[in-house]
N, C-alpha and C positions, 0 to 999 in steps of 0.2 A: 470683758466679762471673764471672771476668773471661776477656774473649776475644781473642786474641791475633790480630788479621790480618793479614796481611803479603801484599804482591804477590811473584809469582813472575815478575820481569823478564826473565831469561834473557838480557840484553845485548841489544845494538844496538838500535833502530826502526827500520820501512820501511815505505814506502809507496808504490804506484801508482795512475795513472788513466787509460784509455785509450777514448777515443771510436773507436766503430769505424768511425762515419760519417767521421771525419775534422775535425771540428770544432773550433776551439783554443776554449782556456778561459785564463783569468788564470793564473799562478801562483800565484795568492793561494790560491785550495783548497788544494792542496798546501801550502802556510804553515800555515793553521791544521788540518790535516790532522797534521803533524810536529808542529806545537808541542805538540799536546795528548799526544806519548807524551815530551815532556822527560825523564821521569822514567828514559828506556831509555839516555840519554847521559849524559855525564861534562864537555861541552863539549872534547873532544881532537877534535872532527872533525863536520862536516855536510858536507848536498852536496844540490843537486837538478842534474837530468836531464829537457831537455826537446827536444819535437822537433816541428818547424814552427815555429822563432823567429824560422828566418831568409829568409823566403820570396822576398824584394830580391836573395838573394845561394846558389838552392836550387839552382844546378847546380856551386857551389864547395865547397870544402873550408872548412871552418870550423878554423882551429887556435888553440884557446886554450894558451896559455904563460902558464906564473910563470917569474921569475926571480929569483934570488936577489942577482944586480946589475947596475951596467949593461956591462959585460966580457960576464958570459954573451948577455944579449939583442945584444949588436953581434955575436957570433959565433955563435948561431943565426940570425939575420937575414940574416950572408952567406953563410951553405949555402941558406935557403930562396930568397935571391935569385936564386942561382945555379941552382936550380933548378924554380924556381916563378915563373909568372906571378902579382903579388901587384894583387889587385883590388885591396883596402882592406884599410889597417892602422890601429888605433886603441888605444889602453887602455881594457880592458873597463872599462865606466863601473860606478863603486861611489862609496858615499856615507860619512860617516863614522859609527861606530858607538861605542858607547862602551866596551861587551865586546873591541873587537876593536885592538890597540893597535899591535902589529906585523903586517905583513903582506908580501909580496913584490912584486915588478913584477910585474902581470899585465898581457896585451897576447893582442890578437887578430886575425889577418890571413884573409881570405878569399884563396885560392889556386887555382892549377889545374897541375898540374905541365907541364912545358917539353916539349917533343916532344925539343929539343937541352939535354940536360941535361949537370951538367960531370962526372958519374959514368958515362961513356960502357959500364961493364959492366952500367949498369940502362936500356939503351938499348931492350929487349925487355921491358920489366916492361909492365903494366898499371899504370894509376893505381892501383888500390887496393891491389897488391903494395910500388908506390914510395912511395905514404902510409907505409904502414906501415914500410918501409925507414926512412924518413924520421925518423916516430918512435921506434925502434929508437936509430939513430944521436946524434939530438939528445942520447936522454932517459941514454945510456949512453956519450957520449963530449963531450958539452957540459958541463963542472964548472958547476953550478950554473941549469940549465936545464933547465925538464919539458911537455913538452907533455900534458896532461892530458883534451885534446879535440879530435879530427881527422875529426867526422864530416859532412856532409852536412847542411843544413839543420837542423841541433841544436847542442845544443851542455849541456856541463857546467858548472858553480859549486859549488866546495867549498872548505872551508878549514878551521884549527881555530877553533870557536867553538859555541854554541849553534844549533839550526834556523832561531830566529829571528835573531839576529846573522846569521849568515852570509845568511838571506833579506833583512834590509834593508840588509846591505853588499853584495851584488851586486844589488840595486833586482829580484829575482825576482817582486815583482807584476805590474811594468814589461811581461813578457814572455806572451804567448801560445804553448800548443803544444796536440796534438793526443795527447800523451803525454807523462804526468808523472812522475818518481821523485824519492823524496827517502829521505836517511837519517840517521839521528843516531848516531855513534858512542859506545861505550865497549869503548876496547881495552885489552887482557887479554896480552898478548904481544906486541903490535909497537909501534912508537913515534906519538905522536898529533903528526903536522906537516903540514901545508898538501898536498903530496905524497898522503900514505898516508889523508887522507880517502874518502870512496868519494861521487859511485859514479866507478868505473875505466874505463875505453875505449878502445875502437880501432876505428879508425874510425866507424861508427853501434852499433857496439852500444855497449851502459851496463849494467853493473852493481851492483848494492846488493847486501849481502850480510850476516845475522844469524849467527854463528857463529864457527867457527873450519872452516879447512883444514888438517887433520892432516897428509893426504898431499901437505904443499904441496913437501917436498923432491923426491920424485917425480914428481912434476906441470912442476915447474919443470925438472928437467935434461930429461922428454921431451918440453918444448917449446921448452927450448934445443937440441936436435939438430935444431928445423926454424926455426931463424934468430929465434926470440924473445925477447928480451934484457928478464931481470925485475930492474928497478930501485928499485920505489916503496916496498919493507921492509913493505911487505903482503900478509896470502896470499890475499886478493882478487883479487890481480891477476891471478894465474892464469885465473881464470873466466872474465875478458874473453878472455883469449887461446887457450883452451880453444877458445871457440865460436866465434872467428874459427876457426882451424884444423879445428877438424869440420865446423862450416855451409861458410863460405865455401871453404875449399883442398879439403876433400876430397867435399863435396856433402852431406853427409846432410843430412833433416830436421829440423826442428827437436826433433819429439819421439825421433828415434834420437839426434839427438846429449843431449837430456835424460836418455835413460833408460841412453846408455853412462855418463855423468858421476856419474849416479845408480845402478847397476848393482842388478838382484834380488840378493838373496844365493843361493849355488848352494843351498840348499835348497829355495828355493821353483824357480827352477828345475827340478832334477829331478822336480818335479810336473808342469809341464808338459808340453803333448802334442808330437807327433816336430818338427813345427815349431816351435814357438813354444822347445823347447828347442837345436836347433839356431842358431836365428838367435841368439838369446839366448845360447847358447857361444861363437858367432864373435865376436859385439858385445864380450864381454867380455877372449878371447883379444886381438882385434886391437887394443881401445883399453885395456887393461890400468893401461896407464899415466897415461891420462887420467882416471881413477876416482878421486872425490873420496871422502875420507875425514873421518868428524869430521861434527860437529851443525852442521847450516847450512840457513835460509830464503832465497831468494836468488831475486830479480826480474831479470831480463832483460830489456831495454827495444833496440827495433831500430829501422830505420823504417818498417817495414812492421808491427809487433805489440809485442805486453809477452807476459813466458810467465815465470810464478811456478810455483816447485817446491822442494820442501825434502831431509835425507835422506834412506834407507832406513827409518830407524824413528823420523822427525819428533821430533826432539830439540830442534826450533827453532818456534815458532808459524808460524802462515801462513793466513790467513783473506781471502776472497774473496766480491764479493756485486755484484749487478747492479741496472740502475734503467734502462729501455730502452736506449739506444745504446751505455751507459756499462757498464765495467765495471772493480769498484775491489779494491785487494790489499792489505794492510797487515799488520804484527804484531800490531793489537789489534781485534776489531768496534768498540773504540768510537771510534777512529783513524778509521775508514770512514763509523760514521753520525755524526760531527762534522760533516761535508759532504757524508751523501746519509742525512737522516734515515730514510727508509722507502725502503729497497732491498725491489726484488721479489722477492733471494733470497739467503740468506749462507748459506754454508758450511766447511768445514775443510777443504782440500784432501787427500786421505791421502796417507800418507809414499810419498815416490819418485813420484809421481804429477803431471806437471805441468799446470798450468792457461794453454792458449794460447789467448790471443785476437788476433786476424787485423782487419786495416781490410778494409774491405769493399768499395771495390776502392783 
């Protein structure tokens, strides 16, 4: 009698790790963390997400740019000039790989925006409105320029190739953080280029993402009616910009903006008692539009915490396990005990249910 086994992949890998002391660690975890779920990618896209890299330079803006020649980077350079006090600029240091054959300009400048800026109608912005202005503009009116990382003592690495390629072409051991994501892609509907890797960002948040976003056309026009410009041909991208727009613009928590994105279905609703069904009707009436749709695991990474959550009915894996200060997130337990053999606790997170963890102070 012969037996037939087969893994049930369900696309993409991801992984996180966050000390809530606050403690960096290598990058190297997260390397052999990712390598070992290979088998989830296609080589069209990886990425890691890290945060405390940049401690020399932690009350700047971090902006990592690709560019696709050198026209685009001379003409994003003279809008951030023009607007941005520039600390340091450098080409983000990588090494040669052998997987990895073309690539783009990639460049990284530490910034602080101008008090006299030469867009005199964002003369009332906040930094982090003009950040984001900023990236907005470049990444949808600059041909051939994407700023892929704008946040605060962190910073992103993605590109298409294997976990490992893209970790030893951007030297990710190199790097200490205090929160780590990484993913491996295999996409299924959007195009696999240096761009549409994950994880996506604006400003400190980062996200990974297992899945698909159905309601990504939805999603996308209502958050083009509040100035968000989606360029990357990914429906990731959304997610970043989601929870900039709920956390940041309009206050909620973190768990009401998870559980509006993630929304009960009205059934289980109408079970609920006069509260908890009211609040729950408003949450879904007023972000209606924010409501993701479609099978997806998806890690959140800020600089204050990681907060892992999947769909309404976990269509996407998503396992989670601790070891004192540490606490770790991936698509597979065996992702996790690669690099925390004997965790003191794993479990499955259930559907719509998210798992936050907070630095501790």
């Amino acid at each position: 009698m012969s037996h037939d086994f087969q893994k049930d992949i369900s696309g993409c890998g991801l992984a996180g790790i966050i000390n809530k002391d606050g403690k960096r660690v290598s990058g190297s975890f997260m390397i052999k963390c990712m390598c070992l779920m290979n088998d989830r990618g296609n080589g069209l896209g990886a990425g890691f997400a890290a945060y405390g890299i940049y401690p020399e330079y932690k009350d700047l803006y971090a902006f990592h740019v690709m560019y696709d020649e050198l026209g685009a980077q001379r003409d994003a350079e003279e809008y951030i000039k023009k607007n941005y006090h520039i600390e340091k600029k450098e080409p983000i240091p990588t090494a040669l790989v052998a997987g990895i054959t073309i690539s783009p300009i990639l460049w990284r400048y530490f910034v602080r925006p101008l008090s006299e800026r030469s867009e005199r109608e964002t003369a009332g912005l906040q930094d982090d409105d003009f950040v984001v202005r900023t990236v907005m503009k470049i990444n949808s009116e600059v041909d051939g320029a994407y700023v892929f990382s704008s946040g605060k003592n962190m910073g992103v690495f993605k590109g298409v190739g294997m976990p490992g390629e893209i970790a030893r072409f951007f030297r990710i051991e190199e790097y200490e953080g205090y929160i780590w994501t990484g993913h491996t892609r295999f996409p299924t509907n959007t195009p696999g280029w240096w761009g549409g890797a994950h994880p996506f960002t604006l400003l400190d948040w980062s996200i990974v993402h297992n899945g698909e976003i159905s309601s990504y056309g939805i999603n996308k026009r209502y958050l083009e009616m509040y100035g968000y410009k989606l360029t990357l041909l990914t429906d990731t991208e959304v997610v970043a910009y989601l929870f900039d727009l709920l956390v940041r613009k309009h206050g909620l928590d973190v768990l009401t903006a998870c559980t509006a994105l993630a929304a009960p279905f009205w059934k289980r609703i109408d079970e609920m008692d006069e509260n908890g069904k009211d609040t729950m009707t408003a949450l879904r009436m007023v972000y209606g539009s924010a409501l993701m749709n479609g099978p997806f695991s998806i890690l959140f990474g800020h600089s204050r915490g990681l907060v892992g959550f999947n769909d309404r009915i976990k269509l996407r894996p998503l396992v989670a396990a601790t070891k004192g200060k540490s606490v770790y997130m991936a698509s597979e337990e065996s992702a996790i005990r690669e690099i925390c053999p004997n965790p003191e606790k794993v479990w499955a997170p259930r559907a719509g249910e998210p798992v936050i963890v907070e630095l501790e102070s």
